[in-house]
C-alpha positions in Angstrom: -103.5 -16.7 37.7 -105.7 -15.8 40.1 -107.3 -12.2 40.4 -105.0 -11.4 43.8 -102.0 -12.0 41.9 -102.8 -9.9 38.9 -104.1 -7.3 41.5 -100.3 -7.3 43.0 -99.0 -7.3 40.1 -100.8 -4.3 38.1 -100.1 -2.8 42.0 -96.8 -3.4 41.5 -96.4 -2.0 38.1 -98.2 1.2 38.7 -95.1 1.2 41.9 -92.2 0.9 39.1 -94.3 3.4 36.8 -94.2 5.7 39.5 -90.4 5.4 40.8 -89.5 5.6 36.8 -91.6 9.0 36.4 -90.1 10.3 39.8 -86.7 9.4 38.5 -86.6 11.4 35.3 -88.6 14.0 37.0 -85.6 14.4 39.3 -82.9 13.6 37.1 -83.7 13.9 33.5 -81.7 17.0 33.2 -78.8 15.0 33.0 -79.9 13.1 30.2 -80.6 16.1 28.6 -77.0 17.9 29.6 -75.3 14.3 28.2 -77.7 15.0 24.9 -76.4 18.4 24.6 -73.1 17.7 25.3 -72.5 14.8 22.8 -74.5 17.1 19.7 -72.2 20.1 21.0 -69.3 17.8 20.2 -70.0 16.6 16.9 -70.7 19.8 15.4 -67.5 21.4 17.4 -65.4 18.4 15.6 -67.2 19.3 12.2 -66.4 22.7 12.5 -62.7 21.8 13.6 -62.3 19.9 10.9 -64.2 22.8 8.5 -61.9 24.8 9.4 -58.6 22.6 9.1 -59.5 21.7 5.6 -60.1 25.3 4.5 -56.7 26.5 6.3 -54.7 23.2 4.5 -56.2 24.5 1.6 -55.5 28.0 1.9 -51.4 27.3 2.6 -51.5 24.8 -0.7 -52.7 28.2 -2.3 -50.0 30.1 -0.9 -47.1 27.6 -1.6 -48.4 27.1 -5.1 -48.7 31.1 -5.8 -45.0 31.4 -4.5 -43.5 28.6 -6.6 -45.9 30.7 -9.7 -44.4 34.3 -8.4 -41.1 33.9 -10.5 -39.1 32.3 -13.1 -36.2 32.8 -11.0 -35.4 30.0 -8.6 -34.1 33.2 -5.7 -37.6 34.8 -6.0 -39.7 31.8 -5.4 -37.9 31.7 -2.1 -38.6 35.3 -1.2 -41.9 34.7 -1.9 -42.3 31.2 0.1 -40.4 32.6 3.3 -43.5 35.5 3.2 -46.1 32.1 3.4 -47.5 31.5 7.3 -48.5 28.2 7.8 -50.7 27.6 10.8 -49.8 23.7 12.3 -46.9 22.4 12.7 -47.2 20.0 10.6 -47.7 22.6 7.4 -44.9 24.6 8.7 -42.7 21.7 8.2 -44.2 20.9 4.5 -43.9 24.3 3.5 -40.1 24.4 5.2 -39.0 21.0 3.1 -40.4 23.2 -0.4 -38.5 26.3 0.9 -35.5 24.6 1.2 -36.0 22.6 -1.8 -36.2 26.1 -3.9 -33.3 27.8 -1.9 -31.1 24.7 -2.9 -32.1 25.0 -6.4 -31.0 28.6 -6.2 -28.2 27.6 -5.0 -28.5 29.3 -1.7 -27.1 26.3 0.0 -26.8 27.4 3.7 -30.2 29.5 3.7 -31.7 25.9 2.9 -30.0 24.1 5.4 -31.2 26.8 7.9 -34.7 26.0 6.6 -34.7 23.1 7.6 -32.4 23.2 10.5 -36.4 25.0 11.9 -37.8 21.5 11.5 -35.2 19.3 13.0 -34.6 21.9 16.1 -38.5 22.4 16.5 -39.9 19.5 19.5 -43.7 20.7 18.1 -43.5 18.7 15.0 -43.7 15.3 14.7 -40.5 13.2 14.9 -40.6 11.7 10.9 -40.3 15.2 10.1 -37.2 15.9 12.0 -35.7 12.6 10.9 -36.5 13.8 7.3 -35.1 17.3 7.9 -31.8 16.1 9.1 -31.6 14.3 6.4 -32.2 16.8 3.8 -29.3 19.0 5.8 -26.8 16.3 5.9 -27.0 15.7 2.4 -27.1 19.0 1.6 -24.0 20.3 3.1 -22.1 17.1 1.7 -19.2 19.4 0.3 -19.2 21.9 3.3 -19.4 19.8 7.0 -16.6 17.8 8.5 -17.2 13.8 7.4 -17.3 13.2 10.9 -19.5 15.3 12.0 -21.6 14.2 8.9 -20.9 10.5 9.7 -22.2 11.4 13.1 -25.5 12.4 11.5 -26.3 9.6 9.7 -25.1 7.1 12.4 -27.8 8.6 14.6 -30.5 8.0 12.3 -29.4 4.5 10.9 -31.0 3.0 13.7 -33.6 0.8 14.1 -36.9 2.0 14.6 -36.0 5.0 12.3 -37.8 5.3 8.9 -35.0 6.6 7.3 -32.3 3.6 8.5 -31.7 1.8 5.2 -30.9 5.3 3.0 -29.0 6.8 5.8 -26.9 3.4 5.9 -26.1 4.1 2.0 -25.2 7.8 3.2 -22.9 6.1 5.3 -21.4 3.9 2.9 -20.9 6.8 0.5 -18.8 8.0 3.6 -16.9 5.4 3.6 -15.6 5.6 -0.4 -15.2 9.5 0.6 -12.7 8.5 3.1 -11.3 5.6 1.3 -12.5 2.7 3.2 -13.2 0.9 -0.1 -14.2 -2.6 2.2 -16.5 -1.2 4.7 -18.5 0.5 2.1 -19.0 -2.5 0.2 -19.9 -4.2 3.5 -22.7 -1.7 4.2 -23.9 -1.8 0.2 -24.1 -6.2 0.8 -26.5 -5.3 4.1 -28.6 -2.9 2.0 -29.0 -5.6 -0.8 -29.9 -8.2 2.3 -32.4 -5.5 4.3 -35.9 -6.4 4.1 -36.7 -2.7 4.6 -34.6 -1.5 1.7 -36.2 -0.4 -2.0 -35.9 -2.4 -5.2 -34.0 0.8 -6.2 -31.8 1.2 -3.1 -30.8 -1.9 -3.8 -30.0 -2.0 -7.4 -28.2 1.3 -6.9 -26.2 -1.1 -4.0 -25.6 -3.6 -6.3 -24.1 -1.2 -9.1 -22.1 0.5 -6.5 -20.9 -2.8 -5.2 -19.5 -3.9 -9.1 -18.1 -0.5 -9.4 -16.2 -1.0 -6.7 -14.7 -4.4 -7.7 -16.4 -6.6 -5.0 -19.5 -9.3 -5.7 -22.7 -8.8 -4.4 -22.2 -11.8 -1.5 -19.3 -12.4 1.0 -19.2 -16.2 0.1 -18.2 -14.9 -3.3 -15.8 -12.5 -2.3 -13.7 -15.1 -0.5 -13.9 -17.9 -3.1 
């Protein structure tokens, strides 16, 4: 290389030097702003989640001194109905253990009401309302119309719903209710077929099917 190109060359690195210390000169605060900005973050999102943690923690406390307040199943429900939770999601947690207390008290439509708050409530998440209509449905088993309860389980025995499979057994318990002896051993043979169903779903299908008189397959049926 001769000593003209080298010359150009240092020349022309002392030119990029330049431009380079001229750029951060005039724009460097912006990489310092982005700095700020992504360490502001991360410590907001610690402290978010700080203080999520220590208010999940502090309605576990609550819920477990109100299921501690009593012997009687009545007064743990007082003393759960005082408990605030702060997300929606804890609202509904601490509405399925109300509930579950006011049922065992025997205060059967206070519970459903409980949870009536969950199903009617659009600000927490859908699987919660699924699980809360449930809950009511089953609970008022001896007080709604079977139609209207048929109703209820129909709309959740859909695909795409987590609860499809035990709803479908809700259903077929609907139909023995009603005396539609064949159509609820029709829905017990789909349960004992459905991928999505529980070893224990379907060997409580499978008993109900044989105390029903029918076999656990059409083809058997027939033959």
């Amino acid at each position: 290389m001769s000593n003209t190109d080298s010359f150009i060359e240092e020349v022309t690195e002392e030119v990029r030097r330049d431009r380079l210390y001229g750029y951060l000169k005039r724009y460097g605060w912006i990489a310092g702003l982005v700095i700020v900005l992504i360490v502001g973050a991360a410590a907001f999102n610690e402290y978010r989640n700080a203080q999520a943690d220590a208010a999940a923690q502090a309605l576990g406390d609550a819920m477990l001194a109100g299921l501690r307040e009593d012997d009687e199943a009545a007064a743990r429900a007082a003393a759960l109905s005082t408990v605030e939770a702060g997300t929606a999601e804890g609202a509904a947690i601490l509405a399925f253990l109300t509930a579950g207390v006011q049922a065992d008290a025997e205060e059967t439509a206070q519970a459903v009401e409980t949870l009536n708050t969950v199903s009617n409530n659009a600000d927490i998440p859908l699987i919660y309302r699924q699980v809360a209509t449930f809950k009511a449905l089953t609970l008022q088993a001896d007080t709604l119309d079977i139609d209207a309860r048929r109703a209820g389980f129909e709309a959740l025995a859909v695909p795409g719903v987590s609860l499809r499979v035990v709803a479908e057994e809700q259903l077929a318990l609907i139909d023995i209710e009603s005396g539609n002896v064949d159509g609820a051993i029709e829905r017990f043979r789909a349960i004992l077929e459905d991928a999505e169903a529980t070893t224990g779903l379907q060997r409580r299908a499978l008993q109900a099917i044989v105390a029903l008189g029918g076999s656990p397959s059409a083809d058997e049926a027939n033959e």
